[in-house]
N, C-alpha and C positions, 0 to 999 in steps of 0.2 A: 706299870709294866717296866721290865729293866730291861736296858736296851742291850743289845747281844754287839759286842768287839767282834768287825770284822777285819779281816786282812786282805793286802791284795795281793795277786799274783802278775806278774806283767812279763809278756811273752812275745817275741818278735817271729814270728814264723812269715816263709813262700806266702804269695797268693796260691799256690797249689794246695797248700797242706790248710790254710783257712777253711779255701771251697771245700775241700774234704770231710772236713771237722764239721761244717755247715750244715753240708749234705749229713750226717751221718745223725747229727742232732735232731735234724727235722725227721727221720727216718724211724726214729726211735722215740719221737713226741717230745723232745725237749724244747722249755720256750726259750731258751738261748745257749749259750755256747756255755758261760760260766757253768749251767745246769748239767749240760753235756760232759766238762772235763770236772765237775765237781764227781757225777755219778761213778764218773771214769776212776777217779781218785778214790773216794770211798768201796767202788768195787774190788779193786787189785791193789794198792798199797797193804791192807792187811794179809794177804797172800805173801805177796814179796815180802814183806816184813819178817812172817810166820817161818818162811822158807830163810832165812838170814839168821833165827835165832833154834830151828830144830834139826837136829840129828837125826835121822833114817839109817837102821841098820836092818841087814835081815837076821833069823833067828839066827843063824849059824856064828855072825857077829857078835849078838850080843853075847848066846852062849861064850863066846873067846874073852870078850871085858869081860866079864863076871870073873871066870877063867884067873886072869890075869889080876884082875883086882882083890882075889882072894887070897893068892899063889904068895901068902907070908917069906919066902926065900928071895922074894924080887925086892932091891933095892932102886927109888929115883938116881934117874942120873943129875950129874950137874946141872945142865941145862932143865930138866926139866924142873925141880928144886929154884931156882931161877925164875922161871915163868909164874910157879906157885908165888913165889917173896913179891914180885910186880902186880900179880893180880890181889893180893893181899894188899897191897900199900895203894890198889886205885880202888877199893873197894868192894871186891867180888867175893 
């Protein structure tokens, strides 16, 4: 069997925010704290993650980009020309 690389984490928190953390593990049947803030991490990091990398528009929005990204008479500005050549040069 090949043995799985783990990593640590190391955390200075209160005795308030422990006993909390403690309490909340035992509440929920975890047999230790790691268990507890591992399920915590696997629960909500992909969330927050998800929310960091998507855009929510309503219809009326996207109807306007479409709009806009179609409308052959609009020239980029500087700036935005700019931001294109940076994203282009870090890989995007």
């Amino acid at each position: 069997m090949t043995a799985t690389a783990r990593e640590r984490i190391e955390m200075r928190v209160s005795p308030e925010v422990k006993s909390l953390a403690e309490r909340a593990a035992a509440a929920m049947g975890c047999s230790s704290l790691t268990e507890f803030v591992t399920g915590l991490i696997r629960e909500h990091a992909p969330n927050i993650l998800a929310k960091q990398t998507t855009i929510e528009l309503t219809n009326a929005q996207f109807d306007n980009f479409l709009a806009v990204c179609n409308d052959q008479t609009l020239q980029p500005s500087k700036i935005l020309l700019k931001a294109a050549k940076r994203l282009d040069r870090e890989g995007y």
